[in-house]
C-alpha positions as CSV (number, residue, x, y, z in Angstrom):
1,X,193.2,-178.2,44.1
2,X,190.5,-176.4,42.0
3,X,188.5,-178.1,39.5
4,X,189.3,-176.1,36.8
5,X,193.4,-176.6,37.8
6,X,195.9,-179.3,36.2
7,X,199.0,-178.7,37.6
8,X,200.6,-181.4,35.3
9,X,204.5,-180.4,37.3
10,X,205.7,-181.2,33.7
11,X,207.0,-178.0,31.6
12,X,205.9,-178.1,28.3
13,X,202.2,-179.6,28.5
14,X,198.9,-178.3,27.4
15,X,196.0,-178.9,29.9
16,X,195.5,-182.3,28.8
17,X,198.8,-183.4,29.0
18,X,200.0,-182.9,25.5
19,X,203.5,-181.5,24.3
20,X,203.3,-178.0,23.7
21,X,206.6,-178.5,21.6
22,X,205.0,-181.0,18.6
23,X,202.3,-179.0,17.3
24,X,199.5,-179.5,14.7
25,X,196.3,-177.7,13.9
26,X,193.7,-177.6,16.8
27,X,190.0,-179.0,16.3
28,X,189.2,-178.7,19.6
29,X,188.6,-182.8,20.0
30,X,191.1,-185.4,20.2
31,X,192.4,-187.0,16.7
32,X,195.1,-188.8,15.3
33,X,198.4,-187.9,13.0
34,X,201.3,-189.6,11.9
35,X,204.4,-187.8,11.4
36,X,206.3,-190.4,9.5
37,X,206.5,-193.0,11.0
38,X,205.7,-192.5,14.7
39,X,201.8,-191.6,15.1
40,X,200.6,-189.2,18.1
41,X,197.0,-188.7,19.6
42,X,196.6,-185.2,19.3
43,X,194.6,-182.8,22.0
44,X,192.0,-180.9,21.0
45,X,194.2,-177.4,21.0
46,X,196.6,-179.3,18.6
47,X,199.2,-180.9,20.4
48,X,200.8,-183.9,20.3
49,X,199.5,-186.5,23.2
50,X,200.4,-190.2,24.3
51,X,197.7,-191.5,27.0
52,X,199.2,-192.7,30.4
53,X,196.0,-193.8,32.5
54,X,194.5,-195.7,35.3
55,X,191.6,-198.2,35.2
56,X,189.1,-199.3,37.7
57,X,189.1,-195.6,39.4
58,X,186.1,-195.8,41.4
59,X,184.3,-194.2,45.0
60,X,183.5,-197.8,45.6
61,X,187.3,-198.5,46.2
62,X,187.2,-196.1,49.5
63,X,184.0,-197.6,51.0
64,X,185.4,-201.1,51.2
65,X,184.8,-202.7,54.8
66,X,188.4,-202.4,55.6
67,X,189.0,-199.0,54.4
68,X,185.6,-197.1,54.8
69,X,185.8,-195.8,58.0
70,X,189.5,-194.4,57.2
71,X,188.0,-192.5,54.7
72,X,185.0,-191.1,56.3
73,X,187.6,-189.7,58.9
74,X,190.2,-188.5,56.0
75,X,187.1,-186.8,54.5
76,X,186.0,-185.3,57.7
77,X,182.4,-186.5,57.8
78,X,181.1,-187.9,60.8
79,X,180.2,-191.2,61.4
80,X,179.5,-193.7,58.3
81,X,178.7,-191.5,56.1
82,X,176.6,-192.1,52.3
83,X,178.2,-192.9,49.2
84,X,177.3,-189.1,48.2
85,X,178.9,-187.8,51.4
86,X,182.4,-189.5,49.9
87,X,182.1,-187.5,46.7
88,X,184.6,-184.3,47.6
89,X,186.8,-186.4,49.0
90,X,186.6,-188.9,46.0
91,X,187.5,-186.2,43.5
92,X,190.0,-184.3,45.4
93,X,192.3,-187.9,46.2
94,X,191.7,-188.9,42.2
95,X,193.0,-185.6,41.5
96,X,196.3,-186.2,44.0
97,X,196.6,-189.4,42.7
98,X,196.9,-188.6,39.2
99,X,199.8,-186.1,39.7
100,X,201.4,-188.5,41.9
101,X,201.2,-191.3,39.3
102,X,201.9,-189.1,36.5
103,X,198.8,-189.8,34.1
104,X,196.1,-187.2,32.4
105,X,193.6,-190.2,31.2
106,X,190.7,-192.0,33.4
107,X,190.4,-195.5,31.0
108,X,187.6,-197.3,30.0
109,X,186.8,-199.0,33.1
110,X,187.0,-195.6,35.8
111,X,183.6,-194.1,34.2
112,X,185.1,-190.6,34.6
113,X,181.8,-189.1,34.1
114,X,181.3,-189.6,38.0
115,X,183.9,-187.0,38.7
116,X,181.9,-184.3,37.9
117,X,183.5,-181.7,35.8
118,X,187.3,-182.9,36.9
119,X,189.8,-181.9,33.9
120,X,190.5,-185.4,32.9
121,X,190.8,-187.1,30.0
122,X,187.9,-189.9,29.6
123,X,187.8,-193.2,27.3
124,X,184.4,-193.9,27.2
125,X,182.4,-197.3,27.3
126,X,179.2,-197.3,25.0
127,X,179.0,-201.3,25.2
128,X,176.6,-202.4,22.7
129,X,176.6,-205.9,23.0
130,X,177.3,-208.4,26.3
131,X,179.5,-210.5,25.2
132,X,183.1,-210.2,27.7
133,X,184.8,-212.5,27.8
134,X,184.9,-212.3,32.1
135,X,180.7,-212.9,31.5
136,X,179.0,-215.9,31.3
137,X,176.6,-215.1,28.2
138,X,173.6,-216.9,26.9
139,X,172.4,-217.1,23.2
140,X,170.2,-214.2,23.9
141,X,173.5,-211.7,24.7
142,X,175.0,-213.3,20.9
143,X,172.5,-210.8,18.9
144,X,171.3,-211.2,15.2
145,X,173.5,-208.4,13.7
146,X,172.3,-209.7,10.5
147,X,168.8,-207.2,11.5
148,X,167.0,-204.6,11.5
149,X,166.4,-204.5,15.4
150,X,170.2,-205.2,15.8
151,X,169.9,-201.4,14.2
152,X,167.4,-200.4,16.3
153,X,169.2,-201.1,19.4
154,X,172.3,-199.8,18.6
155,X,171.0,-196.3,17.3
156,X,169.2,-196.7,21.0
157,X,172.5,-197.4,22.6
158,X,174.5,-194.3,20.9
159,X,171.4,-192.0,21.5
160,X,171.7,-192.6,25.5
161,X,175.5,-192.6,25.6
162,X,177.5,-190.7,22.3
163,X,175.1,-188.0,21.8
164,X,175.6,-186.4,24.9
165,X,179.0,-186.2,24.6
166,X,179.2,-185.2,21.1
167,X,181.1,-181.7,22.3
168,X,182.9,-182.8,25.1
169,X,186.6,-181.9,24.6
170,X,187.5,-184.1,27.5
171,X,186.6,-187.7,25.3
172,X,189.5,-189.6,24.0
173,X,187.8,-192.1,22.7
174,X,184.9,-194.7,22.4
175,X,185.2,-198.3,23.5
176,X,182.6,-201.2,22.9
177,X,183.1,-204.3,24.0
178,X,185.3,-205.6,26.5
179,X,187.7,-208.3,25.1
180,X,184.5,-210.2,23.3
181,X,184.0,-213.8,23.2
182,X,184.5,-214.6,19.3
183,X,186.1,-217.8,18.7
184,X,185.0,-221.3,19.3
185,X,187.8,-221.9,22.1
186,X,187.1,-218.6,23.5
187,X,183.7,-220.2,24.8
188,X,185.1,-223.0,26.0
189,X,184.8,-223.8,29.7
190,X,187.8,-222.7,31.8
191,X,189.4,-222.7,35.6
192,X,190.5,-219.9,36.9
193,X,193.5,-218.3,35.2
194,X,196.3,-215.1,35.6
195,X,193.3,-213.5,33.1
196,X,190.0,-214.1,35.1
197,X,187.6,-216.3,37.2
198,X,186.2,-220.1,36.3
199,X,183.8,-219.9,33.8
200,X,181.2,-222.6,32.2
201,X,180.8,-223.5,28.4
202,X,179.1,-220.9,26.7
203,X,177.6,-220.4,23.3
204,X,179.3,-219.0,20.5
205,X,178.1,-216.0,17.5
206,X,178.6,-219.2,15.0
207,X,176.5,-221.5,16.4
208,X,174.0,-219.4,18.0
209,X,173.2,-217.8,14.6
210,X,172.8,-221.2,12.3
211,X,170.4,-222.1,15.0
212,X,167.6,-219.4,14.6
213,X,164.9,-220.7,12.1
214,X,164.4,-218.5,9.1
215,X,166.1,-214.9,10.1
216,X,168.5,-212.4,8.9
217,X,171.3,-214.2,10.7
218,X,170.4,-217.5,9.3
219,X,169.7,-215.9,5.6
220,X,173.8,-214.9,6.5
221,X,174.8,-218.4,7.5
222,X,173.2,-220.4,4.5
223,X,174.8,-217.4,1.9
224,X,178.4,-217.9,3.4
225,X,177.6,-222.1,3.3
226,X,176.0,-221.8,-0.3
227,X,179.9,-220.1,-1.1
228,X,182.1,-222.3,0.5
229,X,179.9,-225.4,-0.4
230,X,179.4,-223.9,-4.2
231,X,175.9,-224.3,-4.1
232,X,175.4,-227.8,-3.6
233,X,173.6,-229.3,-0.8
234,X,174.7,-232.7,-1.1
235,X,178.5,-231.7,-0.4
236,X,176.7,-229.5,3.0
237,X,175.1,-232.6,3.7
238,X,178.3,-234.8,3.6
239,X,180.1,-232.6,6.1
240,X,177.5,-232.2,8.8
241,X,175.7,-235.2,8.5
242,X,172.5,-234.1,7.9
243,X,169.6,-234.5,5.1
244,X,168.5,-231.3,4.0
245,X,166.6,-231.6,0.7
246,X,168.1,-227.9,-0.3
247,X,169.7,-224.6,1.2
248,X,166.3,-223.0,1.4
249,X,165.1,-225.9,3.7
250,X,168.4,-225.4,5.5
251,X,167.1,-221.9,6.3
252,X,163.6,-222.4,7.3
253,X,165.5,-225.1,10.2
254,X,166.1,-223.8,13.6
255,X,168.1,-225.9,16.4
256,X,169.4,-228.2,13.7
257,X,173.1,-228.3,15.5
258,X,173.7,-226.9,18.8
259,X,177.2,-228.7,19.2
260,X,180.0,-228.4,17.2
261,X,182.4,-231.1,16.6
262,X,186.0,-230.2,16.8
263,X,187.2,-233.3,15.1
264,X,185.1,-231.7,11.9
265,X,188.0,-229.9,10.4
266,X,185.4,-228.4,7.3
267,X,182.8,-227.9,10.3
268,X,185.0,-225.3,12.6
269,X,186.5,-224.3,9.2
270,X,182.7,-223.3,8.2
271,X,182.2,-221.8,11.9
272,X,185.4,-219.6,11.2
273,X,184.6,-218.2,7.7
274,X,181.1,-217.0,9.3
275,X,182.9,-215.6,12.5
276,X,184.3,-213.6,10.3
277,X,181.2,-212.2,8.5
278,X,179.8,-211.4,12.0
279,X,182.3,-209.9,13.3
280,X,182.2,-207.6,10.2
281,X,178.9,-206.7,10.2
282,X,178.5,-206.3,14.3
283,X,181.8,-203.8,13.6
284,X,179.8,-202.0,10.7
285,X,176.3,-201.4,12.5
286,X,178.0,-200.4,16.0
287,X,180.3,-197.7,14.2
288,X,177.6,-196.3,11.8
289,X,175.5,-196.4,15.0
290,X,177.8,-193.8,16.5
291,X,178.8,-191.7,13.8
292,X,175.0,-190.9,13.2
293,X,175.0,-189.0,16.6
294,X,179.1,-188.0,16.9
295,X,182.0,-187.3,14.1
296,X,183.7,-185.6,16.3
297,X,185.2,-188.6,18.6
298,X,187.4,-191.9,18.0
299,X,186.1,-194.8,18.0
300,X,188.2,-197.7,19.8
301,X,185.9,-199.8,19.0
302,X,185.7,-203.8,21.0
303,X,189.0,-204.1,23.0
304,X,190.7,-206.9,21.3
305,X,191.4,-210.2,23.6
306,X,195.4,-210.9,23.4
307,X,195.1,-213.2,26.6
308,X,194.2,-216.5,24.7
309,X,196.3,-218.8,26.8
310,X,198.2,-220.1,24.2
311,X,195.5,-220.2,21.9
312,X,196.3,-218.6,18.5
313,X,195.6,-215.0,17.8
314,X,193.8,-214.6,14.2
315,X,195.2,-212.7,12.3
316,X,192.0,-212.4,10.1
317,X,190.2,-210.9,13.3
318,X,193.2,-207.8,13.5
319,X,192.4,-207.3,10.1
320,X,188.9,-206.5,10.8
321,X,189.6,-204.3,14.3
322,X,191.8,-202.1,12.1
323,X,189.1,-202.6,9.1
324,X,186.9,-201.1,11.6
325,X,188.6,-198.5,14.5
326,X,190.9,-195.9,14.3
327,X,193.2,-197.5,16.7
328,X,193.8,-201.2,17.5
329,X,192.4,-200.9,21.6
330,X,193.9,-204.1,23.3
331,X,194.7,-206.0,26.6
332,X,197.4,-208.4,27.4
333,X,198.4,-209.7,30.4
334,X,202.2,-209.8,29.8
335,X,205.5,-209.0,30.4
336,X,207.7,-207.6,27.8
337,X,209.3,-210.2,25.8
338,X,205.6,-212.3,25.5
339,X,204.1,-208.8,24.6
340,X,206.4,-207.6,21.9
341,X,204.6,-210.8,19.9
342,X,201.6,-209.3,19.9
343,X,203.0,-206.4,19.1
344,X,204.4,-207.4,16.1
345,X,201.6,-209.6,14.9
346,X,199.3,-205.7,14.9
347,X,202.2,-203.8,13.0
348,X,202.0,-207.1,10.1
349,X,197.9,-207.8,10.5
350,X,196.2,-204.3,11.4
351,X,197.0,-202.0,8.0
352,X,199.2,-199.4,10.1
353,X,197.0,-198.1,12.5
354,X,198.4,-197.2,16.0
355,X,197.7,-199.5,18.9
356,X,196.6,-198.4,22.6
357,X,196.9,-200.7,26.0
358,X,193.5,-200.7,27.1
359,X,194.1,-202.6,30.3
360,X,197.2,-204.4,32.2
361,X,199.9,-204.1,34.7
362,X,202.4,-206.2,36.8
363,X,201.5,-207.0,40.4
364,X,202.7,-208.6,43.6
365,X,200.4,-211.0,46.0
366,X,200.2,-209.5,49.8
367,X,198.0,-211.7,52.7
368,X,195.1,-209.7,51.8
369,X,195.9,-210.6,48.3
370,X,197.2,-213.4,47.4
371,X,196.7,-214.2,44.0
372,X,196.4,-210.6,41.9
373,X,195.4,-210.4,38.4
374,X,198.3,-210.2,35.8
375,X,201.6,-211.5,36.0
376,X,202.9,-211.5,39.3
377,X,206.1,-210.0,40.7
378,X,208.2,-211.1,44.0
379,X,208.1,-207.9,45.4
380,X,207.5,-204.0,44.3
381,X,210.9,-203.5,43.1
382,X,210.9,-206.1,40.4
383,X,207.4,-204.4,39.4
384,X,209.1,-201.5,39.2
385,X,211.7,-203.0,37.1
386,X,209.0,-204.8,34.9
387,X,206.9,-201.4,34.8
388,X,209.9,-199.6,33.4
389,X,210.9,-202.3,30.6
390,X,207.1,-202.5,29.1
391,X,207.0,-198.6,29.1
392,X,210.3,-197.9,27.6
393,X,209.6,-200.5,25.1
394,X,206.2,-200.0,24.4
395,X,206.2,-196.1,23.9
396,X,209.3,-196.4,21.7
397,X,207.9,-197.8,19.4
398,X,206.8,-195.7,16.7
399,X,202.8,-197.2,16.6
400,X,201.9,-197.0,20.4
401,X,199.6,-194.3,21.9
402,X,198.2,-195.4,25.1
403,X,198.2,-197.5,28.2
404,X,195.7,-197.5,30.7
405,X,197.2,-199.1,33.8
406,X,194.9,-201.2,35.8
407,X,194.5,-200.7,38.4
408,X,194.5,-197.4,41.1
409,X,193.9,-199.3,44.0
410,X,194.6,-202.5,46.0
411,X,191.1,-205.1,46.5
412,X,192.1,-206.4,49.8
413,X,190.2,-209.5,51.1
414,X,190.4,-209.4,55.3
415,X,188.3,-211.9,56.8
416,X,190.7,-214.8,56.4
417,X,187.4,-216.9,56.5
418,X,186.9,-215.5,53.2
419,X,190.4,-215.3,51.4
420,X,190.8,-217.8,49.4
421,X,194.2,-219.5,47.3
422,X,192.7,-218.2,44.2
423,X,190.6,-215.1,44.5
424,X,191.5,-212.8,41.3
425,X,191.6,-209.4,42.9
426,X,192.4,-205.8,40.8
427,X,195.7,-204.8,42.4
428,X,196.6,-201.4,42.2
429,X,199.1,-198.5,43.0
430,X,198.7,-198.1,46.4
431,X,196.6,-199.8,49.7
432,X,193.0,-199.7,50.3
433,X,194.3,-196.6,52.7
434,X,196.2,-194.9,50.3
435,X,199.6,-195.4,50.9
436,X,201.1,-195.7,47.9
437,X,203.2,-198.8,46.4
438,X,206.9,-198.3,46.2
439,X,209.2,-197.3,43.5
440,X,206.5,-198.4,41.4
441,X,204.9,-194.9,42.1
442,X,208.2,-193.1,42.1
443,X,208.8,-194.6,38.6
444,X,205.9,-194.2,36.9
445,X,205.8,-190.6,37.7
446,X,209.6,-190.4,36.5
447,X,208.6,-192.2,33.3
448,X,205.7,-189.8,32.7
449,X,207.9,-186.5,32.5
450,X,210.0,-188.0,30.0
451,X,207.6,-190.0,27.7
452,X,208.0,-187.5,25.1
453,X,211.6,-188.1,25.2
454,X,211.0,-191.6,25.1
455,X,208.7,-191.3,22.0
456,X,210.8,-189.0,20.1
457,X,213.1,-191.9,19.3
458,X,210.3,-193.2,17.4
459,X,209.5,-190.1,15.2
């Protein structure tokens, strides 16, 4: 297939995938519009788009130890080839497996700028802050977004990764961080889960901030206490314990509280109302950060965490995505009914904006798999089933845009020395050697050359 080819087998789509049919002006970048109800990403020559993607596309995915000889061969090279060497052959399957699958987007976590010039949509990642919630950050990684050098290095960060792409036609979007860790449960310690690995305790924004002696982050903290607490120290005191002679002194303290007691209703209550001024602030310096080097793009922004294990979703934090982004970018590992929540808790918190899958699917566990991210299927034709239900639902509804489906391909473990009960693995649409999961496939391609259909009902 040539590079400069997309043969979309779907009549009735511009070269990014959009319907030719639902036309609006072209601005030769990707926007959004809202034609009453229903809103549509919109391809730069001014058609009406909805994103279908994959996640976790990736040359590293062929040069597994089970799979990189297979490819080597497929590829015609000789022998074990280089990482390099895989490149043609890299491009040319991701190209295959896109028409197969049915999708015209590369999300956030495929880095599309490794396939050369392939015509494929890209949602980029300019992560500004290293704060996931799959990582196990120190108080170093919760910056002071309160300064000047918080400034600083996100200018730094835009400069490196939005201005070169400032004219590419090809960008969707731009994401931040990955499913942040905001809350004070978020930074709890947890076993492994459907979501991700074991992780320690780690600090939180809150507490990390009222820590630093005299700063721009603390000079934050004591404002928002000198509000709730109406300016009087005493009543600061009573809640925390503590014997400062004024706010001021509070201020000039550093390491004054490093634990926070969850029993200490106006304590977690105090951690919350600052959370939010944080939040707020990071959210204001990271987009103005990117607009100063790009107007022409979206901006996703962080993708918002909707895996809290039965942990309450704020609706104060949707508020501020939506404050924030043009689009509410989320995850949620789900199936439909426990999704539509979610749902439904944007459409009331996030001020109308549309609202784009960022990263999920439905898998099944195989010996060289056993225990696959994301809800988990008996076999591939309930998947199928499960697939079709979140689609159908999901794009018929009159605020969704996008779904990147993670992943493309399978993470096999197959030294049984080293599979273990629980190793979270990516699953994906096909084997390590390319075979390709059935219907699941066969559906997902079906569903594609009807989305519009699908999305009509919505308009």
């Amino acid at each position: 297939m040539s590079k400069n080819t997309v043969n979309l087998a779907q009549a009735g789509r511009d070269s990014y995938g959009g319907c030719r049919t639902l036309e609006f002006g072209a601005t030769g970048f990707f926007r959004l519009e809202q034609t009453g109800e229903r809103w549509w990403l919109v391809t730069p020559d001014g058609h009406a788009y909805l994103s279908m993607g994959l996640n976790h596309v990736g040359r590293g995915h062929l040069l597994q130890d089970c799979n990189r000889s297979f490819w080597a061969k497929a590829f015609g090279l000789a022998g074990d080839a280089d990482d390099e060497a895989f490149q043609p052959g890299f491009e040319q399957k991701v190209m295959k497996d896109m028409e197969a699958f049915g999708v015209t987007t590369l999300g956030t976590h495929s880095n599309a700028q490794t396939l050369s010039e392939l015509p494929v949509n890209d949602v980029v990642d300019v992560r500004m802050v290293d704060v996931c919630h799959y990582q196990t950050p120190g108080a170093d990684n919760f910056m002071d977004v309160f300064s000047d050098d918080f400034v600083r290095h996100c200018e730094a960060r835009a400069r490196e990764l939005v201005a070169p792409r400032k004219d590419d036609r090809r960008v969707l979007g731009y994401t931040l961080t990955d499913c942040p860790i905001l809350t004070e449960a978020e930074s709890w310690p947890h076993v492994y889960n459907i979501y991700g690995w074991e992780r320690q305790q780690v600090p939180s924004w809150p507490r990390v901030l009222r820590n630093l002696p005299d700063s721009s982050g603390k000079r934050a903290y004591v404002k928002t206490m000198r509000q709730i607490y109406r300016d009087d120290i005493a009543a600061f005191n009573a809640t925390y314990q503590s014997t400062f002679t004024s706010f001021e002194d509070l201020g000039q303290t550093g390491q004054w509280r490093r634990r926070t007691d969850l029993d200490n209703k106006r304590e977690t209550r105090d951690n919350a109302q600052f959370l939010l001024e944080i939040i707020d602030k990071c959210f204001e310096v990271e987009v103005a950060a990117i607009r100063k080097f790009d107007s022409n793009h979206l901006i996703f922004g962080d993708k918002f965490q909707g895996n809290r294990m039965g942990l309450d979703v704020p609706d104060e934090h949707i508020a501020l995505f939506a404050k924030h982004f043009e689009l509410i970018f989320f995850q949620k590992y789900a199936l439909w009914p426990d999704l539509e929540d979610l749902l439904e808790q944007f459409r009331r918190c996030g001020g109308g904006k549309p609202v784009y899958m960022g990263d999920s699917s439905v898998n099944v566990p195989n010996p060289n798999m056993p225990d696959p991210f994301g809800p988990q299927c008996a076999n591939q034709d309930m998947r199928a089933e499960a697939f079709l239900e979140l689609f159908e639902n999901c794009f018929s509804r009159p605020d969704f845009v996008g779904w990147d489906w993670c992943g493309w391909m399978d993470l096999w473990v197959t030294d049984p020395d080293d599979l273990q009960a629980h190793d979270p693995r990516h699953a994906g649409l096909q084997d390590p050697f390319g075979n390709y999961n059935q219907p699941i496939q066969k559906a997902m391609k079906a569903f594609s050359e009807r989305l519009y259909d699908v999305a009509s009902r919505a308009s």
